[in-house]
N, C-alpha and C positions, 0 to 999 in steps of 0.2 A: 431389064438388066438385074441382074443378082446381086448381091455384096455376100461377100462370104467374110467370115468372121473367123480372124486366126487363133482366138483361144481354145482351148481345150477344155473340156470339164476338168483334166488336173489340175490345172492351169488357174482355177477360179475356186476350186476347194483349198489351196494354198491360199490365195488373197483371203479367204474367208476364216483359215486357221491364223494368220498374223494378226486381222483384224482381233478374235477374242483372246488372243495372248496380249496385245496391249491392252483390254480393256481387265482383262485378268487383274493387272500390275496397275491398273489406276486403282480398282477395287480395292486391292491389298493397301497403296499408298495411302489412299483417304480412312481404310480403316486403323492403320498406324498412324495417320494423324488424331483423327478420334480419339481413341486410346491416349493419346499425349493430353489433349486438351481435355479426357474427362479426369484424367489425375491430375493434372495443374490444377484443374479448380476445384479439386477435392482437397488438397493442400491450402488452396487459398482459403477455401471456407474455412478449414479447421484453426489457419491461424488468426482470420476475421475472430473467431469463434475466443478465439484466446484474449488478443488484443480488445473486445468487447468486455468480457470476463475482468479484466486487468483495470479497464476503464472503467468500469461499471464499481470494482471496489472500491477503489482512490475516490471518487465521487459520493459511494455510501456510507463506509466506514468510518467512521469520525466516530472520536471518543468528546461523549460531551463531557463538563464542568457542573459538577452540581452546586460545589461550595468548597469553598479554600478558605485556609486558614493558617496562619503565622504562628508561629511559636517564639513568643518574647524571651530575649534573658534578660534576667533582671539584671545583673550583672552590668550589661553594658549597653543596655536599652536596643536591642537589633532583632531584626525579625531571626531567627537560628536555623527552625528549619518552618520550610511552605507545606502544608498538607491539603491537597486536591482526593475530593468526595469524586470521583468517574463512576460512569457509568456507557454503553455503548449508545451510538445514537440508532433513534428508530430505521429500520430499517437492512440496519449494518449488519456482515456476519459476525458470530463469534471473534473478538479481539484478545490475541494472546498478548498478557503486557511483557512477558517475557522476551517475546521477538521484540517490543517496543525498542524506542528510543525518544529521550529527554532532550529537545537544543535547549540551553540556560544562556541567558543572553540581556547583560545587563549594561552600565556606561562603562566600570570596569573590571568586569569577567565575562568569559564565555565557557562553554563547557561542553563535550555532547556524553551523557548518562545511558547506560546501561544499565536493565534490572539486576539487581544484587539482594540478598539477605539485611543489609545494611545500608542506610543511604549513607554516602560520604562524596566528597570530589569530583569521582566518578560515577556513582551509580545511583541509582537512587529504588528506593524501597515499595516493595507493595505490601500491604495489610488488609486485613479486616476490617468492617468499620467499626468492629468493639474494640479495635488495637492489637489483636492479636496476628502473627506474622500468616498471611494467606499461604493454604494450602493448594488455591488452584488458582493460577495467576489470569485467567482466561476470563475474561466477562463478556458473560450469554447474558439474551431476556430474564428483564429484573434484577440481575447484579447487581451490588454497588461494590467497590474496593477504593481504598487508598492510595494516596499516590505519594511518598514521603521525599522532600529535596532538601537536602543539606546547605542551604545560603552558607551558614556560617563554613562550611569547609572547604566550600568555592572562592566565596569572594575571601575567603580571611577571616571577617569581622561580622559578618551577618548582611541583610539588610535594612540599612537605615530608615530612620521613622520621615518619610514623603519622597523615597525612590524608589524605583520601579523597574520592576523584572519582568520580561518576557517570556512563557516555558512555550515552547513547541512541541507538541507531542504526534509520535510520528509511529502510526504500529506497522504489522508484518505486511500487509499490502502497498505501501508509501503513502494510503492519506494522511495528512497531517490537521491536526487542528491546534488553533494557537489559543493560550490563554496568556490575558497580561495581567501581573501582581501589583498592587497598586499599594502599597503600606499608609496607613497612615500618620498625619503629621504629630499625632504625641500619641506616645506611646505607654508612656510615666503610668504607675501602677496596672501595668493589664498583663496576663500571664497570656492570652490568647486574645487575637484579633479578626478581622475579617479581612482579608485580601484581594 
């Protein structure tokens, strides 16, 4: 007995023309997925890349403390102004002290300092360490600068001989490194002291 088959060769080149039009459309779909997921994580890396960058300053950056120093008045025995020797820490980039900022943070005052030509209230001063006023506020390898803070136009009165200041200093990437001012307890005949 025979069986005879109702198709037609037209009949099975059409099933064969649908089959590679769907497979056409997954192709396309999977390569627009592609596409998506290689620029997603091209964005991801680059902001990994940043957030790494960002992390990696706030952890380097730090201005170290070479030596501080008080300035006595005679007048009414108080530290007047704090003067910190900085310099960058190893490792760190270039620190603008310009971008810096000062937290002053004592029992009672607080203050947050901004570079200025002048230390006062508000801001506080960078120099040279011959004294004279820095003409590049930025310490690279080997720099040393100044760091000048006005106590007496903060607190008032200065700071007194055996209390103690806290400066926070904070540059253009946000790490911060804290120095604390420690006055000592007599003061009586000395124009400078160590802090």
């Amino acid at each position: 007995m025979k069986l005879f088959n109702n198709e037609t060769a037209d009949e099975r080149g059409q099933v064969g023309i649908g089959t590679l039009i769907i497979f056409i459309a997954l192709v396309l779909v999977a390569a627009v997925a592609a596409g998506v997921l290689i620029n997603t994580s091209g964005v991801l890396q680059s902001q990994a890349e940043d957030t790494g960058a960002d992390a990696r300053a706030q952890v380097s950056n730090h201005i170290d403390v070479i030596s501080a120093t008080g300035v006595v008045d005679s007048a009414n025995g108080d530290v007047n102004d704090v003067e910190l020797v900085v310099k960058k820490a190893a490792g760190a980039d270039p620190i603008d002290l310009s971008e810096a900022t000062v937290q002053y943070t004592s029992d009672t005052a607080s203050a947050t300092l901004t570079q200025a030509a002048t230390a006062n209230g508000t801001a506080f001063s960078v120099n040279d360490t011959d004294g004279s006023a820095a003409s590049d506020t930025v310490l690279d390898t080997g720099e040393k600068l100044v760091i000048t803070v006005s106590a007496d136009d903060i607190e008032g009165t200065g700071i007194a001989a055996g209390e103690e200041v806290e400066l926070q200093l904070v540059d253009q990437s946000g790490a911060s490194s804290i120095y604390g001012v420690n006055v000592p307890d007599v003061l009586t005949g000395k124009d400078y002291v160590s802090v």
